[in-house]
C-alpha positions as CSV (number, residue, x, y, z in Angstrom):
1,X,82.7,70.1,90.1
2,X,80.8,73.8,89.3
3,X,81.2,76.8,91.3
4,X,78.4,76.4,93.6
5,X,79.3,72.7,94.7
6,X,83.3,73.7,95.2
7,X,81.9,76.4,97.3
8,X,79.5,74.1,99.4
9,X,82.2,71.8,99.9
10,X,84.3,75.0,101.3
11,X,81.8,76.0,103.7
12,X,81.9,71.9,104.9
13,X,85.4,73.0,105.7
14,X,85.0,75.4,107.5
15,X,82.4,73.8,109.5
16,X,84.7,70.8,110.1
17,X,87.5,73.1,111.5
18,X,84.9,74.8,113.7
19,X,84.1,71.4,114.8
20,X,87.7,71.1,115.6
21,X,88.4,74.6,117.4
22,X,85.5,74.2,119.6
23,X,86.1,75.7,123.1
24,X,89.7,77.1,122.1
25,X,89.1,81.0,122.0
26,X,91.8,80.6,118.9
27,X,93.2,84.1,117.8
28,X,94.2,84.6,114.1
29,X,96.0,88.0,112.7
30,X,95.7,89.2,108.9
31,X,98.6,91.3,107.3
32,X,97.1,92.7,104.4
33,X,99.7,94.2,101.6
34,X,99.2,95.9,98.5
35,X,95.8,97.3,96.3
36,X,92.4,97.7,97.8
37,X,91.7,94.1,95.5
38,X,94.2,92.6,98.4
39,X,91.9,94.4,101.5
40,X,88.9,93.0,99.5
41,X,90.3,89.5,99.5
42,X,91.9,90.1,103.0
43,X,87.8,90.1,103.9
44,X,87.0,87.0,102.6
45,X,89.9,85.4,104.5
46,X,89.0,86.7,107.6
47,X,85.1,86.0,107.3
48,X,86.3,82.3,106.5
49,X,88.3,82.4,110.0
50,X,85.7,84.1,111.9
51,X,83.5,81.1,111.2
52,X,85.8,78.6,111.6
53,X,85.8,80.1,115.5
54,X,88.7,82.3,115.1
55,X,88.6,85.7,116.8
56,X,90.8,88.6,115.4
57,X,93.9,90.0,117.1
58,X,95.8,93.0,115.7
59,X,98.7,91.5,118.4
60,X,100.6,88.7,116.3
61,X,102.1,87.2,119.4
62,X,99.0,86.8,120.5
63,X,98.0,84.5,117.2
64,X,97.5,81.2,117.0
65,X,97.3,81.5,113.5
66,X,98.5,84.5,111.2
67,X,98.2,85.2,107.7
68,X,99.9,87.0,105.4
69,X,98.0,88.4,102.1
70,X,100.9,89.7,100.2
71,X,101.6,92.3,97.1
72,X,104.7,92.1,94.5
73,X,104.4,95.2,92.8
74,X,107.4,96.3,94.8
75,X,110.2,95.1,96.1
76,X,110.0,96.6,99.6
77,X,106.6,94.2,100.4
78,X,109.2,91.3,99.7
79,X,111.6,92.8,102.4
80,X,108.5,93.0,104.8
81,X,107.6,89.7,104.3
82,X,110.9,88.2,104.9
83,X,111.3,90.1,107.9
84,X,108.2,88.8,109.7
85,X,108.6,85.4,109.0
86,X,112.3,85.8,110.5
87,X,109.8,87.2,113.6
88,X,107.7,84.2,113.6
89,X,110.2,81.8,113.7
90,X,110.6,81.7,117.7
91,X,106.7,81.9,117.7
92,X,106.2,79.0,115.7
93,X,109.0,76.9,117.8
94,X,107.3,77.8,121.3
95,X,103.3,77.7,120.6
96,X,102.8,76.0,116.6
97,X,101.0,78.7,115.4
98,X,99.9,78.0,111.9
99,X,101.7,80.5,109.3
100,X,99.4,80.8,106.7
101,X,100.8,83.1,103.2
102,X,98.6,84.1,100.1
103,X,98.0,86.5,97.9
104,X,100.3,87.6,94.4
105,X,103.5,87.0,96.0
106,X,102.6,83.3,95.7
107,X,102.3,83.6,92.1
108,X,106.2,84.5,91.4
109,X,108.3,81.1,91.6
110,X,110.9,82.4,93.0
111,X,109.6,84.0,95.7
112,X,108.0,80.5,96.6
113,X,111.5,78.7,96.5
114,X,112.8,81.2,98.9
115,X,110.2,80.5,101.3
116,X,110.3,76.7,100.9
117,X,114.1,77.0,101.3
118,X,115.0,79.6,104.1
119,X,111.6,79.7,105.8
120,X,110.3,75.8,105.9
121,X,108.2,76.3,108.6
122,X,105.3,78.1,106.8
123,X,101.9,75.8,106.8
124,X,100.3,76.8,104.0
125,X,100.9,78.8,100.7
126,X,98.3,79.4,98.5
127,X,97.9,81.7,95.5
128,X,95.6,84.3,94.0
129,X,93.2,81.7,91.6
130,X,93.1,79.1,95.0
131,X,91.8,81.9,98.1
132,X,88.2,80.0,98.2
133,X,89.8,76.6,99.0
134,X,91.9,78.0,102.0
135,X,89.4,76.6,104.2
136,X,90.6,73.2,102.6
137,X,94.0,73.7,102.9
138,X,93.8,74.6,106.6
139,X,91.9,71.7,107.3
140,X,94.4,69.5,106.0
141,X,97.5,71.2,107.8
142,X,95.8,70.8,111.4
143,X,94.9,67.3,110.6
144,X,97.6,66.0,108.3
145,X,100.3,68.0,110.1
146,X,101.5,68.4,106.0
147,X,102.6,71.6,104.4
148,X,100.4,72.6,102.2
149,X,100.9,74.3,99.2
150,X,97.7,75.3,96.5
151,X,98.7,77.4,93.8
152,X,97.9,77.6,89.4
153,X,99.1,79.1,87.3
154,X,96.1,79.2,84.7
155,X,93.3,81.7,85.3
156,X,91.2,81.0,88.1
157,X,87.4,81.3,87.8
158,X,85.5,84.4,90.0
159,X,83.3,82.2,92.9
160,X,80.7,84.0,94.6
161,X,79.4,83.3,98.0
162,X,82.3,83.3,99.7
163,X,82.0,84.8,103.5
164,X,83.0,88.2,104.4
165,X,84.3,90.3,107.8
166,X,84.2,93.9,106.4
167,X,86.6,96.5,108.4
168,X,83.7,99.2,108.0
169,X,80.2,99.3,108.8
170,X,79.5,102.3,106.7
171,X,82.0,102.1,103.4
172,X,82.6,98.7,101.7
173,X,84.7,97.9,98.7
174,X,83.0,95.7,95.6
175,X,84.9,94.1,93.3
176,X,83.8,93.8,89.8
177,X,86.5,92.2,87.8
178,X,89.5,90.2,88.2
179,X,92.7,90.0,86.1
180,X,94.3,92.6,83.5
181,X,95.2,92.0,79.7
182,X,97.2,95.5,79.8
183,X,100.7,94.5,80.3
184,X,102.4,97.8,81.1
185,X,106.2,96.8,81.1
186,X,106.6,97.7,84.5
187,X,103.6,95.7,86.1
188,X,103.5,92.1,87.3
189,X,99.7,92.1,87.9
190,X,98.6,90.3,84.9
191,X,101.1,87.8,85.4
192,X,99.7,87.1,88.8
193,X,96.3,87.7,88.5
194,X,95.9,86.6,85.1
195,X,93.7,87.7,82.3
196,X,90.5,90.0,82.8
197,X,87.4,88.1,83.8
198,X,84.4,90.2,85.0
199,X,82.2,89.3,87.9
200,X,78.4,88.9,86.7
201,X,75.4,92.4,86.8
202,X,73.5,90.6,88.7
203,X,75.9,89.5,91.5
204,X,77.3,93.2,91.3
205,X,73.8,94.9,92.0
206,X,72.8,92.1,94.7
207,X,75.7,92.3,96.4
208,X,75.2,95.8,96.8
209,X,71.6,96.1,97.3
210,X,72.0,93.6,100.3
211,X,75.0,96.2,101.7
212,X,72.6,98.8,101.3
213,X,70.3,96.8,103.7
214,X,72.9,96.6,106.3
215,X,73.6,100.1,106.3
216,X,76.5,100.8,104.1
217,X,76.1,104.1,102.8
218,X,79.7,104.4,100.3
219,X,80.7,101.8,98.0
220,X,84.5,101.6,96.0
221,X,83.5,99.7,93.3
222,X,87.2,97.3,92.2
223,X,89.3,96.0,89.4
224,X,92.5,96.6,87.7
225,X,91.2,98.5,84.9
226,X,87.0,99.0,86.0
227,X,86.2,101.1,82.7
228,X,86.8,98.0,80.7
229,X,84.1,96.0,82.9
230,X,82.3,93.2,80.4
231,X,84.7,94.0,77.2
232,X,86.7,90.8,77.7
233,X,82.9,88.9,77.7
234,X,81.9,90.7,74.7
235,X,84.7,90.2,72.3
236,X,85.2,86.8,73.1
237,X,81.4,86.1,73.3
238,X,81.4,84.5,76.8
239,X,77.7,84.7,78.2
240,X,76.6,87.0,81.2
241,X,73.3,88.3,81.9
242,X,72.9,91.5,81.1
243,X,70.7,92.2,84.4
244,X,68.4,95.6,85.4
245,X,70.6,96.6,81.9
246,X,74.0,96.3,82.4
247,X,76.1,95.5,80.0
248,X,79.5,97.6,80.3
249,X,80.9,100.0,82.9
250,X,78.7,103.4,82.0
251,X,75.6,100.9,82.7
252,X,76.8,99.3,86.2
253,X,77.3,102.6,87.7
254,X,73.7,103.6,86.5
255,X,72.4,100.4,87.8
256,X,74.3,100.9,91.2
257,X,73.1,104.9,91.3
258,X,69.4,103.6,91.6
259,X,70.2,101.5,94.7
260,X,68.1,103.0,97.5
261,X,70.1,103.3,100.7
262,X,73.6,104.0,98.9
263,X,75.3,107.6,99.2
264,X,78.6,107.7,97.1
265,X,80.1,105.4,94.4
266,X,83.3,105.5,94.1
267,X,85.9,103.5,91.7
268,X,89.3,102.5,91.1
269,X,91.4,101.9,88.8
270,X,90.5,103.0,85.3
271,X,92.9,103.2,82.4
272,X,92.9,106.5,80.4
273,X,92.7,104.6,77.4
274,X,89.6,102.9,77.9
275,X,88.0,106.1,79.1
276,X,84.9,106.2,76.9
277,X,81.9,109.0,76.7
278,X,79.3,107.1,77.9
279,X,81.3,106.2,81.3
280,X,81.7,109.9,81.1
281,X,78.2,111.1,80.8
282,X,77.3,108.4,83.6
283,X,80.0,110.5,86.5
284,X,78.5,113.0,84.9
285,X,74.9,112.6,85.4
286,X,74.7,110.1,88.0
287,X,74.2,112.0,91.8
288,X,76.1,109.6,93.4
289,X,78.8,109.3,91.7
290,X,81.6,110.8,93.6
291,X,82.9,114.0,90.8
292,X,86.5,112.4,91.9
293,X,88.2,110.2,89.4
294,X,91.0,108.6,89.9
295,X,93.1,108.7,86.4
296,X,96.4,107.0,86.7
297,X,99.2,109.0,84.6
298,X,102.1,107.3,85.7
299,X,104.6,109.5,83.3
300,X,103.6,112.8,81.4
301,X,105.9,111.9,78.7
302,X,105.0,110.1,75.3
303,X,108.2,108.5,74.9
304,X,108.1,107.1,78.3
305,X,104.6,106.4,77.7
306,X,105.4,103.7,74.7
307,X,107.9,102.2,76.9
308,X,105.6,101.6,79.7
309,X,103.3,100.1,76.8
310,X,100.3,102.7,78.2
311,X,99.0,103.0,75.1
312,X,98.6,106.8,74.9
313,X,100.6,110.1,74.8
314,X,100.7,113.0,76.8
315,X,98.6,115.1,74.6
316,X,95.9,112.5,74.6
317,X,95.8,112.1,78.4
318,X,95.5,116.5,78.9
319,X,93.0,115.6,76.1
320,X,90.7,113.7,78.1
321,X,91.4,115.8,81.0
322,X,90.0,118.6,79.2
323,X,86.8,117.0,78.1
324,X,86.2,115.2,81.2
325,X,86.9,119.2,83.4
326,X,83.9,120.3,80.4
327,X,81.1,117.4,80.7
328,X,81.7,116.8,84.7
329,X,80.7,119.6,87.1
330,X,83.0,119.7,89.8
331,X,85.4,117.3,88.8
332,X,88.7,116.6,90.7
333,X,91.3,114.1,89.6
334,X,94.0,112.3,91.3
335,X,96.7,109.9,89.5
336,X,99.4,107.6,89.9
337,X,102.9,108.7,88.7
338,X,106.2,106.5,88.7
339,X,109.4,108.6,88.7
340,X,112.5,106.9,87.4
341,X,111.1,104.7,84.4
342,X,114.1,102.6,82.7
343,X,115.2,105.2,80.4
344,X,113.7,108.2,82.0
345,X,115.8,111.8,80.5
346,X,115.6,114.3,82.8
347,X,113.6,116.4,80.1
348,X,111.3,113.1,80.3
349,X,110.8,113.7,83.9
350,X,109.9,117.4,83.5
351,X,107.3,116.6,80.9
352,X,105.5,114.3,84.2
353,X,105.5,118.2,86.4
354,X,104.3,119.7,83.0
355,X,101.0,117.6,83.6
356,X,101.1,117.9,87.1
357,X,101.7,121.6,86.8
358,X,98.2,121.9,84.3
359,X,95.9,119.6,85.8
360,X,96.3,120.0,89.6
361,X,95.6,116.9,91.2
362,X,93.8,116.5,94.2
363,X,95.8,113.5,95.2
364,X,98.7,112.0,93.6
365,X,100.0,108.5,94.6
366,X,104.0,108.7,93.9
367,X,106.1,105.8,93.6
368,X,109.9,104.9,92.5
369,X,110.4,102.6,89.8
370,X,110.9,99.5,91.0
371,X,111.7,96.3,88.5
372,X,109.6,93.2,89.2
373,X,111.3,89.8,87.9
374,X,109.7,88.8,84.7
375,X,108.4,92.1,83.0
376,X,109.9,93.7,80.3
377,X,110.8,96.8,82.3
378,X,113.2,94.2,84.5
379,X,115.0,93.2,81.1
380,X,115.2,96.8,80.0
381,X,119.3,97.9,80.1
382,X,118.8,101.6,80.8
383,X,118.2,101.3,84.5
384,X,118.1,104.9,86.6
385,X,120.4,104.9,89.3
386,X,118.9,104.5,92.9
387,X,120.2,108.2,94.0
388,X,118.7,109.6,91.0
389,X,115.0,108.3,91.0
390,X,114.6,109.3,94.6
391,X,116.0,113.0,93.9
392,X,113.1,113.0,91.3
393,X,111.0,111.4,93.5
394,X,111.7,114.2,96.3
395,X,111.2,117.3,93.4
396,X,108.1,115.7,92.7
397,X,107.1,115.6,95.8
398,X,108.0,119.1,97.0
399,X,106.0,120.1,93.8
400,X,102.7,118.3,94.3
401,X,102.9,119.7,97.8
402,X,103.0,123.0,96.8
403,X,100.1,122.4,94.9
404,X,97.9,120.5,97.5
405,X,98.2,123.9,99.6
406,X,97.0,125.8,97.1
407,X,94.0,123.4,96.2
408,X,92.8,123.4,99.9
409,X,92.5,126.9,100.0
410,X,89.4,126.7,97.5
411,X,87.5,124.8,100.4
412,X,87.7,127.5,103.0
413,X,84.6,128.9,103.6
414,X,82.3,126.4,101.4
415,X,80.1,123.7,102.5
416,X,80.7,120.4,101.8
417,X,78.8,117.1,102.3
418,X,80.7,114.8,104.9
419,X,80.1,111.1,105.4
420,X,81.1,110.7,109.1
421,X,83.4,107.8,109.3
422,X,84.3,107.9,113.0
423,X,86.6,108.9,115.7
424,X,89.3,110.7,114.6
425,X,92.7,108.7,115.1
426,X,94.9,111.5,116.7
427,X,92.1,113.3,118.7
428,X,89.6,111.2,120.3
429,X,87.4,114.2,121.2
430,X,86.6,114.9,117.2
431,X,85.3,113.5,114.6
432,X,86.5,112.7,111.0
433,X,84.6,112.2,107.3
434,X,85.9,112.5,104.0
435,X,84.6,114.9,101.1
436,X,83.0,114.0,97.8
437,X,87.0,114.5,96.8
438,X,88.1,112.2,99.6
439,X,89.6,115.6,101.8
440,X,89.6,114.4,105.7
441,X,87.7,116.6,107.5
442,X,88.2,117.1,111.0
443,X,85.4,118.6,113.2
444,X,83.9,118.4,116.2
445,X,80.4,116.3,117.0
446,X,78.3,113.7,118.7
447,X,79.5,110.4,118.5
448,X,75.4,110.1,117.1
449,X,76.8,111.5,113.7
450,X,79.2,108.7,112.8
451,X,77.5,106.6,109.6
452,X,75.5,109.8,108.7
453,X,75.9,112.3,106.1
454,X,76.8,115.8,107.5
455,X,76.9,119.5,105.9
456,X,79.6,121.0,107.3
457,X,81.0,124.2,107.2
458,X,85.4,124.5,106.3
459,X,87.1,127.0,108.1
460,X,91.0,126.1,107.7
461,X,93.1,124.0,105.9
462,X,95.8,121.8,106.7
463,X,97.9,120.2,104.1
464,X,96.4,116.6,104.6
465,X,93.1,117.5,106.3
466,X,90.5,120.7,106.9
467,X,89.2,121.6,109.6
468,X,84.8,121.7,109.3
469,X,82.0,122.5,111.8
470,X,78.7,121.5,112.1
């Protein structure tokens, strides 16, 4: 069976279970872990429930069917999981609700095992490669009454034409590619998502062409490592069309910054590494191109580096800093760091605030090392102790903190272009947008202004947000 006919025979599916909840005024409720790529999936999943007649509640007890789309890069999203499905036990006992789990989580055996054995009565389990035939698999749990679990362990192919229920009706995540063929020691991702496998040009552009149409004025394009879009195709010679010209990374975004309707392009994750000059030129030259680039560091030390199999050294990374600062006007960076590295000297760890200390991040995304079961990090012998990665953590921390005051106070005074994204969450009375730099800015307005693009003038900083007016 192709692509297209397995999809077809999804959307029968869901028609069937439509068919089947006619008249109910079902509820379902999502719990989305992990990456942006699990919020991307998590709105496929709910645009196949909202056609099968579900309706959205944010209130589990509510549900009469919840799903969990889960995330193993740490170990406290395991916790998390465990502890709701403890919750849902009564529920499930009292009403039947259907307890639906996806997502990487599913990939690891022995996470499976654990759910088969202590919690037996989840419906369904179904893995990263299997999300299109969940349809399927809930069909056959209401009418078998039969646990179902769908899950591969080879690579799964990219199928389009999937439904979606997007969270935002002005900014919309894309993805582009699935999979990684990195294997940084400390990463389960491309054990759970498999190998790199980009989506096609031409699905890419009419994708966002048709969001364009329905308003969308930001788009975060997605993938685990997005600067290597189409190499996997290339060096292994797998055709793709090569449509309006696109035939890497640099290309797409030039394809995407001729798309009339569309504001800011945004992307995440790229891998120093695979950093090239022409993906440079195209930040640098494309308008909408958001001049913030996300550049994961994750340690500043070269030894630590070749441990965590990154495939570059501290030198080269404030390197490409340096050329990217000259070529890109207006550039601002974040990063990913992990503190507490297998290994990790504590001359290691002040080689990680050295970088920190000359590139001044905009944002930095901090995490304690945490071992996954089946990487090489897991196996490594030199494990930090708990009490001293978060003391690191904490310096860290208190440092990049220091440092995001200082940054703000270069906003203060200047005008910056704001795409108004809605009520702000602690003061109904204002509004709140985001910067070219991704800054929250909190101002007041007419509720008119949300989904348009606003000049607005800073007058104060406030560690996590500034303070604009019109």
């Amino acid at each position: 069976m192709n692509k297209a006919e397995e999809i077809k025979k999804q959307k029968q599916y869901i028609q069937k279970i439509k068919e089947i909840n006619q008249n109910q005024a079902l509820k379902y409720s999502v719990l989305t872990m992990g990456c942006q790529l699990n919020e991307n999936d998590s709105e496929k999943l709910c645009g196949m429930l909202e056609q099968m007649g579900y309706e959205r509640t944010e209130n589990q007890k509510e549900a009469d069917l919840v799903l969990f789309n889960t995330c193993c890069v740490r170990e406290n999203a395991e916790d998390r999981l465990f502890g709701k499905l403890g919750e849902l036990k009564r529920l499930k006992e009292e009403k039947g609700i259907i307890i639906a789990i996806g997502g990487c989580m599913m990939q690891e055996k022995h996470i499976t095992d654990k759910i088969k054995e202590s919690y037996p009565f989840v419906d369904i389990l179904f893995g990263t490669h299997t999300l299109h035939k969940f349809p399927q698999n809930l069909y056959q749990a209401l009418e078998e009454k039969k646990k179902q679990e769908d899950i591969i362990d080879i690579e799964g192919e990219i199928y389009e034409g999937l439904p979606i229920k997007r969270d935002s009706k002005i900014k919309a995540s894309v993805t582009i590619m699935n999979g990684c063929n990195n294997f940084c020691s400390y990463c389960i991702v491309p054990y759970v998502r498999g190998r790199e496998r980009s989506r096609q040009p031409k699905d890419i552009i009419e994708e966002i062409k048709d969001l364009a149409k329905q308003g969308y004025q930001e788009i975060t394009l997605l993938g685990q490592n997005v600067n290597s879009y189409l190499r996997v195709e290339k060096e292994k010679g797998i055709e793709f069309e090569p449509h309006e010209g696109v035939n890497s990374f640099a290309t797409l975004l030039k394809a995407i910054n001729k798309v009339d309707g569309i504001e800011r392009i945004r992307f995440v994750s790229p891998h120093p590494k695979d950093f090239t000059d022409d993906v440079i030129d195209a930040i640098a030259t494309c308008d909408k191109v958001c001049k913030l680039v996300h550049l994961p560091l994750q340690s500043g030390n070269t030894k630590v580096l070749k441990e965590m199999n990154r495939k570059y050294t501290k030198e080269q990374y404030l390197a490409l800093v340096e050329k990217m600062q000259k070529r890109i006007p207006n550039l601002t960076l974040s990063t990913d760091i992990i503190v507490g590295f297998p290994g990790e000297t504590e001359e290691e760890f002040e080689d990680t605030l050295d970088v920190v200390r000359k590139v001044k991040f905009e944002q930095v995304y901090m995490f304690i090392y945490s071992r996954r079961v089946g990487t090489p990090g897991d196996k490594m012998e030199n494990q930090i102790p708990e009490e001293q990665k978060h003391h690191r953590f904490n310096r860290l921390k208190a440092f990049v903190e220091s440092q995001i005051q200082e940054n703000n106070q270069k906003y203060v005074g200047t005008i910056q272009k704001v795409l108004v994204e809605g009520e702000s969450k602690n003061n109904k009375d204002l509004l709140t947008g985001r910067t070219d730099s991704n800054k929250v800015v909190i101002f007041e307005g007419s509720k008119e202004l949300i989904g348009t693009m606003q000049d607005l003038r800073i007058v104060s900083e406030h560690m996590w947000y500034l303070k604009g007016e019109m």
